[in-house]
N, C-alpha and C positions, 0 to 999 in steps of 0.2 A: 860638110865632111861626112854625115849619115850616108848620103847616095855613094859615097864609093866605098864604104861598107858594105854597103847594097851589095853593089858592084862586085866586090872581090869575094862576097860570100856565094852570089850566085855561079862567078866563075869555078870554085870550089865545089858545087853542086855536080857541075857541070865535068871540072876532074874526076872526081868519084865515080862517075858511070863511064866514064872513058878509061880511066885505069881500069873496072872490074869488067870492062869490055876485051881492053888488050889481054889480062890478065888467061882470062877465057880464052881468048882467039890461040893465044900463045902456048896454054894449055889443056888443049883443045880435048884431046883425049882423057885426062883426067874428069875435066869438067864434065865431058859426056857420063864418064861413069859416076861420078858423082848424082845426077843428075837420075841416069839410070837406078844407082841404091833409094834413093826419096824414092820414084815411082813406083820402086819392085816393093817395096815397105816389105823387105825380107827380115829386116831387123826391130822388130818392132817387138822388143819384150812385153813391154807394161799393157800397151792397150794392145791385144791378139786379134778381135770384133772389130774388123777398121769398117767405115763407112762403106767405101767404094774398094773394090778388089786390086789387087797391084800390077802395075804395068810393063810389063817386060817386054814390047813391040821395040825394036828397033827403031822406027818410023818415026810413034810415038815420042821416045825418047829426044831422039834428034829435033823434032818438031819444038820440043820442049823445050829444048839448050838454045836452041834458035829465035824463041821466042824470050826467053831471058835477054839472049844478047844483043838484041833488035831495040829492046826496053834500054837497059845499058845505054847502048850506041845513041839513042833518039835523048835522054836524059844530058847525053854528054852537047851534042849540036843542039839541042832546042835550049838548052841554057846558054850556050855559048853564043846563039843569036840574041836571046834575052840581055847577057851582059852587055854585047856591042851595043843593043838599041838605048839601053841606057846609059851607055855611054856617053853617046852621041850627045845626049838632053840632059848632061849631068849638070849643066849650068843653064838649062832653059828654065822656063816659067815651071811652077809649081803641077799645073795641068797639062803639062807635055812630058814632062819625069813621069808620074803616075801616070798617063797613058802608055810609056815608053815600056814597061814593067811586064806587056801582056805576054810575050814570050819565056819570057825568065817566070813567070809564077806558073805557064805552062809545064816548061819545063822541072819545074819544084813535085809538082803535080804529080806527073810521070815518074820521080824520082818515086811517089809513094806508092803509085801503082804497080811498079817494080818491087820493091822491098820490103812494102806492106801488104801488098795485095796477092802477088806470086807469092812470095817465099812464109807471109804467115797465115794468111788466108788459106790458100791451096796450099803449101808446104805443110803449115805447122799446124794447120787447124783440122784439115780436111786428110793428106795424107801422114801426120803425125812425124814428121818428119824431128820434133824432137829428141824423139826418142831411140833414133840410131846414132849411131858413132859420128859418121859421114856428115847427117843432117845438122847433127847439134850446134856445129860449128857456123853453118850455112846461116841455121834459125837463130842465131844469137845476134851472129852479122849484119844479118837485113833490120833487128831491130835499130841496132846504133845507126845505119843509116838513114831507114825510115824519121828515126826522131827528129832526128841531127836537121837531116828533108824537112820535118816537119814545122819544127823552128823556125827557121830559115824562112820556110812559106809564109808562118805565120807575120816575120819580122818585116818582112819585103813587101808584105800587101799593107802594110800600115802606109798609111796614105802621108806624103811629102808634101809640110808646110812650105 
């Protein structure tokens, strides 16, 4: 019964980056400016001394949104290969489940490098992105997903007696 736990948590993983992919595509313009305010760290009360200067390229920007949703989108199909391959070997031998696992933990992976890695790394850590209106919402976000990812990786790499 564990494996399609498995199963449905990584498909779950796999929703999550496909929803905040549509979500995006669909709001395509907000998200740019969203996106755009983190960059320009125009609202940055608390810390004024940011590291690195703020971004207001166009280019830039867009490069940026594009590269969230790329993440997103890769999050959503590399777990949803993950789920099927486990699928498949939900009743095989112990050593073909646990093999079956490498794209679903892939994509777990990618879930952190998105939500952990863009949005608190670069967002929250580097351009401060807590501390705007816009950002706060974004950087609270990525954490529950990050964790949520994180769990999940954790629980899905436990090796199946």
């Amino acid at each position: 019964m564990i494996r399609y736990f498995k199963i449905v948590l990584v498909v779950l993983v796999g929703l999550q980056g496909l929803f905040y992919f549509v979500s995006n595509a669909v709001n395509f313009e907000y998200a740019q400016g969203a996106v755009g305010a983190v960059l320009s760290q125009a609202d940055s009360p608390v810390y004024q001394n940011l590291v690195i200067p703020g971004i207001t390229a166009p280019a830039i920007i867009m490069l940026a949104l594009i590269v969230i949703m790329t993440g997103e989108l890769l999050v959503g199909l590399v777990c949803f290969k993950g789920a099927w391959d486990m699928f498949k070997t939900v009743k095989a031998p112990t050593a073909d489940f646990n093999a079956s696992k490498k794209w679903a933990l892939a994509g777990c992976c990618i879930a952190l490098i998105v939500w952990f890695g863009f949005f608190q790394v670069f967002g929250a850590a580097l351009l401060q992105m807590w501390q705007s209106a816009v950002g706060v919402g974004s950087f609270e976000g990525a954490f529950m997903y990050h964790a949520a990812s994180a769990l999940i990786l954790i629980f899905l790499n436990q090796k199946d007696d």
